[in-house]
C-alpha positions as CSV (number, residue, x, y, z in Angstrom):
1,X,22.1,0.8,11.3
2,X,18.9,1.1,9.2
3,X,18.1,-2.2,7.9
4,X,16.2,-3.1,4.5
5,X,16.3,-6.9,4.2
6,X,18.6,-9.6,5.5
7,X,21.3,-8.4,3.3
8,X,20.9,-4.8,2.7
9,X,21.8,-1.7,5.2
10,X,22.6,1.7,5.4
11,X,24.6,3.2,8.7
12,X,22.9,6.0,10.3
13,X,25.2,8.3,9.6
14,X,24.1,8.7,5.8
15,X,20.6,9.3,6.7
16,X,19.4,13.0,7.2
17,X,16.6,13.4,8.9
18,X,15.4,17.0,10.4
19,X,12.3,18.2,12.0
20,X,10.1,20.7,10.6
21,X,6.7,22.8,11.4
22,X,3.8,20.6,9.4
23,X,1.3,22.7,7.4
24,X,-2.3,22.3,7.2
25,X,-4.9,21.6,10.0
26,X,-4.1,20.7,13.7
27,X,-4.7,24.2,15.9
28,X,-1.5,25.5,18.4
29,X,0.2,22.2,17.7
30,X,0.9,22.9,14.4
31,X,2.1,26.3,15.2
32,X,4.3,25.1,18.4
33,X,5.9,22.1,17.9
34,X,7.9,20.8,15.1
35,X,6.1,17.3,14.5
36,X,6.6,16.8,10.3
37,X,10.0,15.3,9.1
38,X,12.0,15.7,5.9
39,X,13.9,12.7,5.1
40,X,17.4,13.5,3.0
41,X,19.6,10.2,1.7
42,X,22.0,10.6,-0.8
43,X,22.2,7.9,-2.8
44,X,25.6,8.6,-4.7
45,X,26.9,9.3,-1.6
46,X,26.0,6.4,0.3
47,X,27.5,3.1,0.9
48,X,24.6,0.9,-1.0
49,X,26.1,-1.5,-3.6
50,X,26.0,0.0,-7.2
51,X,23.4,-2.4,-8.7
52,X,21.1,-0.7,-6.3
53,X,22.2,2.6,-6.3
54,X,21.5,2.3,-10.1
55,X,18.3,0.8,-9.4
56,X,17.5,4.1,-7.5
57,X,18.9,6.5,-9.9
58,X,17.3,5.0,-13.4
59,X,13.6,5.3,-11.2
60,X,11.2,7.8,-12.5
61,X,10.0,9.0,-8.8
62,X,9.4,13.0,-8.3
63,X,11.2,12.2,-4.2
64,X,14.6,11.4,-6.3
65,X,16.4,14.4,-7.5
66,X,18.5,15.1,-10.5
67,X,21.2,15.1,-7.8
68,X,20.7,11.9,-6.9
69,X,18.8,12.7,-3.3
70,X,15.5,11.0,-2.1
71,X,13.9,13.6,-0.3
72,X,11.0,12.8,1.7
73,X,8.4,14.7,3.8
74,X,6.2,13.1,6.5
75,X,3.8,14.5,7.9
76,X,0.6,12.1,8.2
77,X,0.8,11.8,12.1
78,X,0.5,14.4,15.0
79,X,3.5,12.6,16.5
80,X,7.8,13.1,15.6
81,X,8.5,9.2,16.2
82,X,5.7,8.0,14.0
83,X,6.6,10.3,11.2
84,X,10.0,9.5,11.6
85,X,9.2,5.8,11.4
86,X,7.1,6.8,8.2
87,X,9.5,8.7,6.6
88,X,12.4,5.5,7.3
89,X,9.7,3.2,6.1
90,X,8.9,4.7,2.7
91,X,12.6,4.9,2.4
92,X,12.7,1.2,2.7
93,X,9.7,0.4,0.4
94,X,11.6,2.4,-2.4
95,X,15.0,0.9,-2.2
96,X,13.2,-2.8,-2.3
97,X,10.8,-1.3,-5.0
98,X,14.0,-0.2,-7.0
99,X,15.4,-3.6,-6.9
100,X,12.7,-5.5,-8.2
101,X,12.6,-6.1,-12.1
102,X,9.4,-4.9,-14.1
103,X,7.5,-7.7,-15.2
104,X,7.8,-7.9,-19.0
105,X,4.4,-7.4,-21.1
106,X,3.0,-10.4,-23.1
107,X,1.0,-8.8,-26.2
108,X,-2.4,-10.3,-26.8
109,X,-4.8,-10.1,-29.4
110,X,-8.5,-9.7,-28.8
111,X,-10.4,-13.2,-30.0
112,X,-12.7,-13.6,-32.8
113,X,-16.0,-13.3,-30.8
114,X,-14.1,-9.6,-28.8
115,X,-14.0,-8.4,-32.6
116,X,-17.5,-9.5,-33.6
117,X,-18.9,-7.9,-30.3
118,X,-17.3,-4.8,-31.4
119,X,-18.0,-4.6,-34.6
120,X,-22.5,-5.1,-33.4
121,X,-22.1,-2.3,-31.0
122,X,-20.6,-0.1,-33.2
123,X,-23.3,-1.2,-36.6
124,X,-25.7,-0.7,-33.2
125,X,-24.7,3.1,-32.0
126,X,-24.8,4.1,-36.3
127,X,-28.2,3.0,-36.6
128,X,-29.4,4.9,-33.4
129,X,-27.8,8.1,-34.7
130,X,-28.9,7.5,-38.0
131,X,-32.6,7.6,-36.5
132,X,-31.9,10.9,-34.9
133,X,-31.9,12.0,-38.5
134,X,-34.2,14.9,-39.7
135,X,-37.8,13.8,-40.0
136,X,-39.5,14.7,-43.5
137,X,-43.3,15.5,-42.8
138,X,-45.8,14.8,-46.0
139,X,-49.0,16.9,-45.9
C-alpha cells in the first residue's frame, strides 16, 4: 500500500513503475544500468475517491495526460531506490496538492500616496526626455 495521509491510499497494484536507461551525464553507468524511473498511475482507473480523482483531472500539470495518466520520470539520483522513492514522493505531493483549494484573491486598490508617487516619476522621466530634445545653437 502507498500511503498519502492518514486517510488516503492507493494499493500497489495500481502503480506502474518501470526502469529505464537515464540520459545525460554519468560515464558507463548511464550506458549499463537502468537507474531512471517512469512512474505511470491511472487515475480513472484507480481506486481514489472521486472528489480527488476530480481534483487530479481539473489540474493544469503537463505530467497528467488527456487520458487521465500522471506520468512521471525520475532521474535526479545515480541510484534505482532513490529515484523510485522520488518518483512515489512527487506522486504524493500532487495528489495532496490537488486537494487543496486555491486561496481566493482579495482585489486592492493602490492608496492615494502609491498614485501620487506614480504620477512624479512619470512628470520626472517626461522632463528628462524632453531635455534630450534638439539643441538650437544661436551664432
Amino acid at each position: 500500500m502507498f500511503i498519502i495521509s492518514e486517510r488516503l491510499s492507493i494499493p500497489d497494484k495500481e502503480i506502474r513503475i518501470e526502469a529505464v536507461r537515464a540520459a545525460g551525464p554519468g560515464g558507463q553507468n548511464v550506458n549499463k544500468v537502468s537507474t531512471a524511473v517512469h512512474l505511470r498511475f491511472d487515475i480513472r482507473g484507480s481506486s481514489l475517491p472521486e472528489k480527488v480523482k476530480e481534483g487530479l483531472l481539473a489540474m493544469r500539470d503537463h505530467r497528467i495526460s488527456g487520458e487521465g495518466t500522471v506520468v512521471i520520470k525520475a532521474r535526479r539520483f545515480r541510484s534505482l531506490e532513490k529515484n523510485r522513492e522520488d518518483a512515489l514522493e512527487r506522486l504524493r505531493t500532487l495528489i495532496v496538492k490537488s486537494g487543496s483549494k486555491k486561496k481566493k484573491r482579495k482585489p486592492t486598490r493602490p492608496s492615494r500616496a502609491a498614485k501620487k508617487k506614480r504620477m512624479d516619476s512619470k512628470t520626472k522621466h517626461s522632463r528628462v526626455k524632453k531635455l534630450r530634445g534638439r539643441v538650437d545653437r544661436e551664432q
